[in-house]
C-alpha positions in Angstrom: -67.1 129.6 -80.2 -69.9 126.8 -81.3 -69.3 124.0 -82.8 -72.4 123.0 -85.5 -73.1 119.5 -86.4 -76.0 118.7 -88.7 -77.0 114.9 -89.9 -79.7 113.7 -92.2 -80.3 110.5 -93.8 -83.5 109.6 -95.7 -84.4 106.5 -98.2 -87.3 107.6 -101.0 -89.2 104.6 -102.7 -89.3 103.6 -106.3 -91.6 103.9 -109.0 -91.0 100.8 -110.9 -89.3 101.7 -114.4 -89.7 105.3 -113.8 -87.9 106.4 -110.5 -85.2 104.3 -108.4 -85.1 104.0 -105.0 -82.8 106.3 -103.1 -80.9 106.8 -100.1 -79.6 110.3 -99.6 -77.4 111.5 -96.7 -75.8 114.5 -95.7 -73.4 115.2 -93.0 -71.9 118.9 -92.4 -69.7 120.4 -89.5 -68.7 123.7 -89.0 -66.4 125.3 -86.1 -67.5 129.0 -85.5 -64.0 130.9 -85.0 -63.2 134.5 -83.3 -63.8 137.6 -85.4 -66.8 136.4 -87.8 -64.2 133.5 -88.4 -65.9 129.7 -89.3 -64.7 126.5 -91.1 -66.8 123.8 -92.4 -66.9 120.8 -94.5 -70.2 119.1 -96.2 -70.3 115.2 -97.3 -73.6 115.0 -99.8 -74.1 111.0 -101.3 -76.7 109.7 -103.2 -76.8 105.4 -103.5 -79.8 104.5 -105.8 -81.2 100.5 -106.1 -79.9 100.2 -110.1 -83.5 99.4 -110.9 -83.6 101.8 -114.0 -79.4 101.9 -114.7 -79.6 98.3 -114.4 -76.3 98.5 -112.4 -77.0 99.5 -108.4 -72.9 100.4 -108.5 -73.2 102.8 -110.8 -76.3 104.1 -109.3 -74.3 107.0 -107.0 -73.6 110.6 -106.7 -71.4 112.2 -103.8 -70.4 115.9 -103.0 -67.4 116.6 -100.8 -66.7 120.5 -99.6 -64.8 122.5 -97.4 -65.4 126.0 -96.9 -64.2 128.7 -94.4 -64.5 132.5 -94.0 -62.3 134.8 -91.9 -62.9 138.2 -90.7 -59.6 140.7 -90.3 -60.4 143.1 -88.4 -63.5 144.9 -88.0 -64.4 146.0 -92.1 -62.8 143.4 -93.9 -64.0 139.2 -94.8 -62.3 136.7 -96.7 -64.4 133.7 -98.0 -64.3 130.5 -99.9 -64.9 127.0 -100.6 -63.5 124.0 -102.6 -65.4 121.1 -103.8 -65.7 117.9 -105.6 -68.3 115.8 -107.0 -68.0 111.8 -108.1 -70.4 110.3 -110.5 -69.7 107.4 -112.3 -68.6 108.3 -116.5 -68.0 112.0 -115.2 -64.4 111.8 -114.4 -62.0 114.8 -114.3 -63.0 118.9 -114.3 -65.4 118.0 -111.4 -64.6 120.6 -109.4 -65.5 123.7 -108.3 -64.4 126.6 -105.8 -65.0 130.3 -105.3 -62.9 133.4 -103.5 -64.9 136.6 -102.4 -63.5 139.1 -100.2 -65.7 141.7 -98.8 -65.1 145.0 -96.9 -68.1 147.1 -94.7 -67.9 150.6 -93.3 -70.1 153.3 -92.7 -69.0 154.9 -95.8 -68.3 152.0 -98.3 -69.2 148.2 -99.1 -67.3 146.7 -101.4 -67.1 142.8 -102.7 -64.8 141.1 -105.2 -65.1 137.3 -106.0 -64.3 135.0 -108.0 -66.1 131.1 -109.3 -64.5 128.5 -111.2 -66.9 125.4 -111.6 -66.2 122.5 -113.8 -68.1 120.5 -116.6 -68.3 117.6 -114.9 -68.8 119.1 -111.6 -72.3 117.8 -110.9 -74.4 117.5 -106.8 -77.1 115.6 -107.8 -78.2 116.3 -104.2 -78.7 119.6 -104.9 -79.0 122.4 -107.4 -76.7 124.0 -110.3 -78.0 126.9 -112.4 -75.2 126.5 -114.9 -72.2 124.2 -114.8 -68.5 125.0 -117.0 -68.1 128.8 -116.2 -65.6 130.8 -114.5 -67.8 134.0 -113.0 -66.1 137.1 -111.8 -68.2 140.0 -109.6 -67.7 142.9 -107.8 -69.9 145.6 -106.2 -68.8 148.9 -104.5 -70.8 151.3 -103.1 -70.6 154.6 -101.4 -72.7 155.9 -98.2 -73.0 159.3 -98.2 -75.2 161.1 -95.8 -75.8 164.8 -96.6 -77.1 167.2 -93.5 -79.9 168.9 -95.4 -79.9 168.1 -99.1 -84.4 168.2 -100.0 -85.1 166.2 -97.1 -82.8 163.0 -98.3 -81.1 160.9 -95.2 -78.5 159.1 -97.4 -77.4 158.4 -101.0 -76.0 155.6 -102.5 -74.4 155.8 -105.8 -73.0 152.0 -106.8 -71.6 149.9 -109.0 -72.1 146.1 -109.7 -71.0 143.9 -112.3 -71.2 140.1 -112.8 -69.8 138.3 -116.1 -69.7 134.1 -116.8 -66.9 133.3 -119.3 -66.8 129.8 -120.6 -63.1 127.6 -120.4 -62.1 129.2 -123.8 -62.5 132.5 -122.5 -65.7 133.3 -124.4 -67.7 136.0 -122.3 -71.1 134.1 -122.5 -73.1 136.5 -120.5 -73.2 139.3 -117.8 -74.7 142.4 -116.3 -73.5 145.5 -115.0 -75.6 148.2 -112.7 -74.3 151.7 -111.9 
């Protein structure tokens, strides 16, 4: 079992009236368990001057997260994380978390998850292709490996589907492959 430890702190200058200056840190841990197993947690902050807010305390932006995965056995995974972001006027529905399970043999792969991430979820330190969606996926796919069938080794017929829904249910957008 390993322990990881990773630490980073950096300060960025300003452009006067266009760009404050920054300092940005990021400190994340994870504990590497039997069985594919891990837990972690992730500390993300972000402490601008003020220069162009005209307030350095409200000049801030931090990410907390936890996240683990466990293995069961030798086919099956369990995965997920909670976070939370705090930036000043962006109180409440800043979280976000997801669920995936996952299962691998020489046969089948199969994965199932689910993603909940709030409006006012926002890590500045980082990126967010679309904020205020719950997303549900799953893929499943089938290995099968025919002795002689015109010189084929394996085929894989599949499944995959992926759909965003906003918080009034609305299905906003999706795609499905078979």
């Amino acid at each position: 079992d390993a322990t990881n430890v990773g630490l980073l702190h950096m300060r960025t200058d300003g452009v006067d009236g266009l760009v404050a200056q920054n300092d940005f840190s990021v400190a994340r841990i994870r504990q590497e368990l039997p069985n594919r197993s891990s837990i972690g947690a992730i500390f993300v902050s972000r402490d601008g001057d003020g220069s162009i807010t005209g307030d350095a305390g409200s000049d801030y932006n931090r990410t907390y997260g936890i996240d683990g995965k466990w293995g069961i056995g030798d086919r099956v995974d369990l995965q997920g994380y909670v976070a939370q972001t705090e930036t000043p006027g962006r109180r409440g529905d800043d979280k976000a978390f997801r669920l995936n399970q996952s299962y691998n043999s020489a046969e089948w792969s199969q994965t199932a998850g689910f993603t909940k991430v709030g409006e006012n979820f926002n890590p500045e330190v980082g990126f967010l292709r679309r904020s205020n969606y719950e997303k549900g996926d799953f893929f499943v796919l089938r290995r099968i490996r025919p002795a002689d069938l015109f010189g084929l080794h394996e085929i894989r017929p599949h499944i995959a589907f992926r759909g965003f829904w906003d918080d009034d249910g609305y299905y906003e957008t999706g795609f499905t492959h078979v």
